[in-house]
Each structure stands twice: as structure tokens, then as C-alpha cells.
C-alpha positions as CSV (number, residue, x, y, z in Angstrom):
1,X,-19.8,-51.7,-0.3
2,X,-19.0,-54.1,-3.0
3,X,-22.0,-55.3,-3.3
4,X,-24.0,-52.0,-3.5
5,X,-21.9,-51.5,-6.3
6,X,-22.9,-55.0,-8.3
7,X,-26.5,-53.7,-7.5
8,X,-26.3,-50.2,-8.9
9,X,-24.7,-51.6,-12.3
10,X,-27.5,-54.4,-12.3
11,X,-30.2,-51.8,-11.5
12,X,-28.8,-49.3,-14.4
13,X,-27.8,-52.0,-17.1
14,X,-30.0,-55.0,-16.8
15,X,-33.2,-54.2,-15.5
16,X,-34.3,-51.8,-18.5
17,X,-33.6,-55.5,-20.6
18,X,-35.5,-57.4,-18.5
19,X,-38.1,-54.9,-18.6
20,X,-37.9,-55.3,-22.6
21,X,-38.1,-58.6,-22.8
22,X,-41.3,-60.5,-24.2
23,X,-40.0,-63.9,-22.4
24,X,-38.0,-64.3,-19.0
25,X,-36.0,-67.8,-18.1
26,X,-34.8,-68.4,-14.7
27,X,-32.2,-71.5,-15.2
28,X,-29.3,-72.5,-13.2
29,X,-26.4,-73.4,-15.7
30,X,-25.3,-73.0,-19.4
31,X,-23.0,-75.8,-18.7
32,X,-23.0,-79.3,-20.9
33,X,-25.7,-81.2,-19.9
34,X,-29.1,-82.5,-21.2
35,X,-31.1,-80.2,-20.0
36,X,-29.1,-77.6,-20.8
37,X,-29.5,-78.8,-24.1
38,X,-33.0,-78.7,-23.8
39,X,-33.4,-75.2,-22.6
40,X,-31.2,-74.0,-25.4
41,X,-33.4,-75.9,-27.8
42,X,-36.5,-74.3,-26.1
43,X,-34.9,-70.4,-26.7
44,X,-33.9,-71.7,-30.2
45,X,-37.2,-72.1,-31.2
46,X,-38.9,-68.8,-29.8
47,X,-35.5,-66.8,-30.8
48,X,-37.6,-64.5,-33.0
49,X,-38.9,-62.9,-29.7
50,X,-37.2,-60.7,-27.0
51,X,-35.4,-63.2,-24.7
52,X,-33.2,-62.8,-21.7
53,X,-32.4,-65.5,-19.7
54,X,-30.7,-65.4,-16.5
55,X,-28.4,-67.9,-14.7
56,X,-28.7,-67.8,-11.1
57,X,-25.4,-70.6,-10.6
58,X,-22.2,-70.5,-11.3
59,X,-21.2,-72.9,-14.9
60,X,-19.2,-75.9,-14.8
61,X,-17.9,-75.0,-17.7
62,X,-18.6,-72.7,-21.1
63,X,-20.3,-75.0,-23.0
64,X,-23.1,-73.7,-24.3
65,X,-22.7,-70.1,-23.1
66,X,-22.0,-68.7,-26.7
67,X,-25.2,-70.2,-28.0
68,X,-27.2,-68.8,-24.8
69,X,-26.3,-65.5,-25.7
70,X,-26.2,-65.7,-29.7
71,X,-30.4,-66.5,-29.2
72,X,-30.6,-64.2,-26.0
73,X,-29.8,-61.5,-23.5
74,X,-28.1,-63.5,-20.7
75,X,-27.6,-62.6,-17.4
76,X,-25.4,-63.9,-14.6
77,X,-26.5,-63.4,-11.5
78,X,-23.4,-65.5,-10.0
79,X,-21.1,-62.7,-10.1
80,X,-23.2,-60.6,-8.0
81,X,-24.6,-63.2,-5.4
82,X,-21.5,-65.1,-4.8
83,X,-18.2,-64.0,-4.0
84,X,-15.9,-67.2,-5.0
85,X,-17.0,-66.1,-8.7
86,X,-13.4,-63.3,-8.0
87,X,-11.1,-66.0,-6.6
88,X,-10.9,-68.0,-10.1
């Protein structure tokens, strides 16, 4: 039942984004990392377009989660996959 929920709210709040975006990423972490830092470079550099990226693992850490979002829509896709992401 949960989990029909998560859906519903991704159907009605993130898919009209994704729909809007002129670019799509599908990356695994925000984390610190090199290529983290690489990615982030990469949607630095197009950040004059529509950008959502979206996360399909669960971070290490924050790291570079502010700067994801600051150059792009972001999307988790952690939280509504996997339930250990409600036992931290």
C-alpha cells in the first residue's frame, strides 16, 4: 500500500518534470567521488538547459547533493525503491 502511495506522488510531482526537461541523467550517487565530480562538471556546463537528473542509489554521504540540485531537478528514486532508505 506503501508503495502505491510513493508511486502516485512520483506519478503526480515528478513526471510532468521529467516530461519538461530538455536533458535526462540516470546516475547512481551524488556522493564524493571522481566521478561524481565529473557528472556534476558535465551538468555545470549545460546548466543553461532544463536538467533533471535522477539518482537510482542511495548516497554515501551529501556531498555534492546541494550542487546537483542548485544546476538541476533531482530526483531520488532510493526512497521509493528501497525500504532501508525509513530505517536511518
Amino acid at each position: 500500500m506503501f508503495g502505491y502511495f510513493l508511486f502516485l506522488c512520483f506519478k503526480t510531482k515528478k513526471i510532468p518534470k521529467i516530461v519538461n526537461s530538455d536533458i535526462i541523467f540516470f546516475l547512481p550517487y551524488y556522493h564524493l567521488g571522481g566521478a561524481e565530480q565529473v557528472h556534476l562538471d558535465i551538468i555545470k556546463a549545460i546548466s543553461n538547459k532544463k536538467v533533471t537528473v535522477i539518482f537510482t542509489h542511495l548516497s554515501a554521504t551529501n556531498h555534492f547533493k546541494e550542487q546537483f540540485s542548485s544546476h538541476a531537478h533531482i530526483i531520488e528514486l532510493n526512497s521509493i525503491i528501497n525500504k532501508k532508505v525509513f530505517s536511518q
